[in-house]
C-alpha positions as CSV (number, residue, x, y, z in Angstrom):
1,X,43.6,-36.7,-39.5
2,X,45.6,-34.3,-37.1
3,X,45.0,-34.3,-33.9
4,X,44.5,-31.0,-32.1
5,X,47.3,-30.5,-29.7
6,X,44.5,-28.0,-27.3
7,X,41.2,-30.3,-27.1
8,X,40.7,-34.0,-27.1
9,X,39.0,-35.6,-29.0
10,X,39.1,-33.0,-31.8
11,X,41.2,-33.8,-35.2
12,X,41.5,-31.6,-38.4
13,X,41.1,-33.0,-41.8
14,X,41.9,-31.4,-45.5
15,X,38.8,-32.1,-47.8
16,X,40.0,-30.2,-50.9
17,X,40.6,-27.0,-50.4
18,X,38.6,-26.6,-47.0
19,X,39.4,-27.7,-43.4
20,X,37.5,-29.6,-41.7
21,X,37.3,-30.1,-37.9
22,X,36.1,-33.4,-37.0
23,X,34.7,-33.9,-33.0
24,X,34.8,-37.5,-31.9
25,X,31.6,-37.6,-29.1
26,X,31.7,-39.8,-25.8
27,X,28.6,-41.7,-27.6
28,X,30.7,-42.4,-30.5
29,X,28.9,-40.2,-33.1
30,X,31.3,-38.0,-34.9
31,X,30.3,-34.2,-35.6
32,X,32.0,-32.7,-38.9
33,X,32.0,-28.9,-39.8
34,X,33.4,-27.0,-42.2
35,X,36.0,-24.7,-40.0
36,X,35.4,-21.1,-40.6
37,X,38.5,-18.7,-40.0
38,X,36.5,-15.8,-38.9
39,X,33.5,-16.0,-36.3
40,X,31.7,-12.6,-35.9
41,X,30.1,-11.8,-32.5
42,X,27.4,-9.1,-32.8
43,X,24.2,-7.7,-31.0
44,X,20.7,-8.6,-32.6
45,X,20.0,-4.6,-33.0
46,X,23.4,-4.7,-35.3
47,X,22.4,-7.5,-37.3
48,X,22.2,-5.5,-40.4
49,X,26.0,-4.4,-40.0
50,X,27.1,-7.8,-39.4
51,X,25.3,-8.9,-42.9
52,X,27.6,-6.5,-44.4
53,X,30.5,-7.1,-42.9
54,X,30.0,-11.1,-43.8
55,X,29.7,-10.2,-47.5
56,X,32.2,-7.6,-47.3
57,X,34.8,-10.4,-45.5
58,X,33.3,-13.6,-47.8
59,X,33.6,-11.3,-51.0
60,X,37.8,-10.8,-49.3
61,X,38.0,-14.2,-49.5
62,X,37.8,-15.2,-45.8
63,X,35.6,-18.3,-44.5
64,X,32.9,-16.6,-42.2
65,X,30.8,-17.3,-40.4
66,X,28.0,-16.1,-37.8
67,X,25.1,-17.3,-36.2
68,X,22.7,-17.0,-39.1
69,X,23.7,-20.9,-39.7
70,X,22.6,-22.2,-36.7
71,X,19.2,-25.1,-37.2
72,X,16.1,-25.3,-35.9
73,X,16.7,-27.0,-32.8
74,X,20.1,-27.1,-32.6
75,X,22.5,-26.6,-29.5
76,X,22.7,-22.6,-29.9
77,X,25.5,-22.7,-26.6
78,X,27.1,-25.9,-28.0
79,X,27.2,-24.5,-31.5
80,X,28.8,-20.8,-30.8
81,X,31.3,-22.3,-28.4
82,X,32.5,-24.9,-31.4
83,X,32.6,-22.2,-33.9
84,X,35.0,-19.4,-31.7
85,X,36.9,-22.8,-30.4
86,X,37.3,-23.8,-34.7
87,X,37.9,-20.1,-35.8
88,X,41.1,-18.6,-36.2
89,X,40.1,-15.1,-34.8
90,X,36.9,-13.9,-33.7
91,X,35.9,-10.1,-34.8
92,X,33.4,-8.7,-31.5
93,X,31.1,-5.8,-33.2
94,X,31.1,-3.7,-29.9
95,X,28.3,-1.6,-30.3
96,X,25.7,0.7,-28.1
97,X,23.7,-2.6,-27.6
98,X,26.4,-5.2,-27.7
99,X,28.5,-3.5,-24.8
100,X,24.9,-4.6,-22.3
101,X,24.8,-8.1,-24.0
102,X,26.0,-11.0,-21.6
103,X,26.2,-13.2,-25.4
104,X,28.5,-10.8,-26.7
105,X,31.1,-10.3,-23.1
106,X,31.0,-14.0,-23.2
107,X,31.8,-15.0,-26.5
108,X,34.7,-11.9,-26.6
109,X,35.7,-13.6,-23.3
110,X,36.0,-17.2,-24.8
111,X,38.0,-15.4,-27.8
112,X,40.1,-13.2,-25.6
113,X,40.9,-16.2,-23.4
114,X,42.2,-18.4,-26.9
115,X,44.2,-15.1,-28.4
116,X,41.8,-14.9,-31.1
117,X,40.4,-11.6,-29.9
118,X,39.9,-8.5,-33.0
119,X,37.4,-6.1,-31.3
120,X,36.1,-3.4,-34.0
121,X,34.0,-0.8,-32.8
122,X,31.0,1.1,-34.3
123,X,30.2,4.2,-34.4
124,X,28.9,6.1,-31.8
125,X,30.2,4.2,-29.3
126,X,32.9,5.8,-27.4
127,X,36.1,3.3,-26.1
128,X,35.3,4.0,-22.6
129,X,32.1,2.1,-23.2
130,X,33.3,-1.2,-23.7
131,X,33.0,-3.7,-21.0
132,X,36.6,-4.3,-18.9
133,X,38.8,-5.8,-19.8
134,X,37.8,-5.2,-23.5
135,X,38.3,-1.7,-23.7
136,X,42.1,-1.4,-23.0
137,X,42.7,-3.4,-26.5
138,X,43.4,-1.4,-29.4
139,X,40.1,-1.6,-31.3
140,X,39.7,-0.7,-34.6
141,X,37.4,1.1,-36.3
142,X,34.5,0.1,-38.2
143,X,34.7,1.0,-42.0
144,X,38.4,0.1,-41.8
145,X,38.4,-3.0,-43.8
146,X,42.0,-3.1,-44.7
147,X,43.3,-2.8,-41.3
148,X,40.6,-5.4,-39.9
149,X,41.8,-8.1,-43.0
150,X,45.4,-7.4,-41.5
151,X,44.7,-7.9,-38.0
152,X,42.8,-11.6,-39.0
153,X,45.8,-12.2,-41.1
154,X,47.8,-11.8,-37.9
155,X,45.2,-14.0,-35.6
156,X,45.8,-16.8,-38.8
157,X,42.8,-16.3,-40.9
158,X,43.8,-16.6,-44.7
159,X,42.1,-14.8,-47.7
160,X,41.4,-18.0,-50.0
């Protein structure tokens, strides 16, 4: 176990080939996951988007992952916080109807805050749409799947 020199209580174990982050709880329980590299933040209306852009990442090679794992009666705060706070970067699909979702501004403000901030924008959204401070960042493009597999390369996310 490592510990994890920017939250206590939190260690990182190698299981084969996957990381995994391990949570020690005040009770006692411990809650593993398997740590995803890549969290995507989207807008229900874009769901179909994100889909493809999780089988369009997965079939890169990156460990993905969105909200489309979450249980029946899980946490859903707890959860999404864990995930952007276990992810090496965090891609924000700013959209038409993610730019007036308070989910979205705070999960890109969580990500922003850790440096794990890649904000891709789809089309027809202009730049001067996107919530402050969001839209001073250079955002790339949606469709532009080499330059968004180099900017998670730079955030640490690895191709497997």
């Amino acid at each position: 176990m490592i510990p994890d020199p920017d939250r206590r209580n939190v260690y990182w174990v190698l299981a084969g080939n996957d990381v995994l982050q391990v949570r020690h709880q005040p009770a006692g329980a411990i809650e593993v996951e398997r740590a995803d590299d890549v969290f995507l933040s989207y807008a229900r209306e874009d769901a179909g988007v994100v889909r493809a852009l999780h089988a369009e990442l997965t079939a890169a090679g990156f460990a993905v992952w969105y909200d489309a794992d979450i249980a029946g009666g899980e946490r859903y705060r707890d959860r999404i916080d864990a995930q952007i706070d276990a992810a090496k970067a965090v891609v924000v699909l700013w959209s038409k109807a993610s730019v007036k979702s308070d989910w979205v501004i705070s999960e890109a403000s969580r990500a922003h805050r850790q440096n794990k901030l890649v904000p891709l924008r789809l089309p027809p959204l202009p730049s001067d749409e996107v919530p402050a401070p969001f839209g001073v960042l250079s955002m790339l493009p949606h469709g532009d799947l080499a330059s968004l597999k180099l900017a998670l390369e730079k955030k640490g996310a690895k191709a497997r």
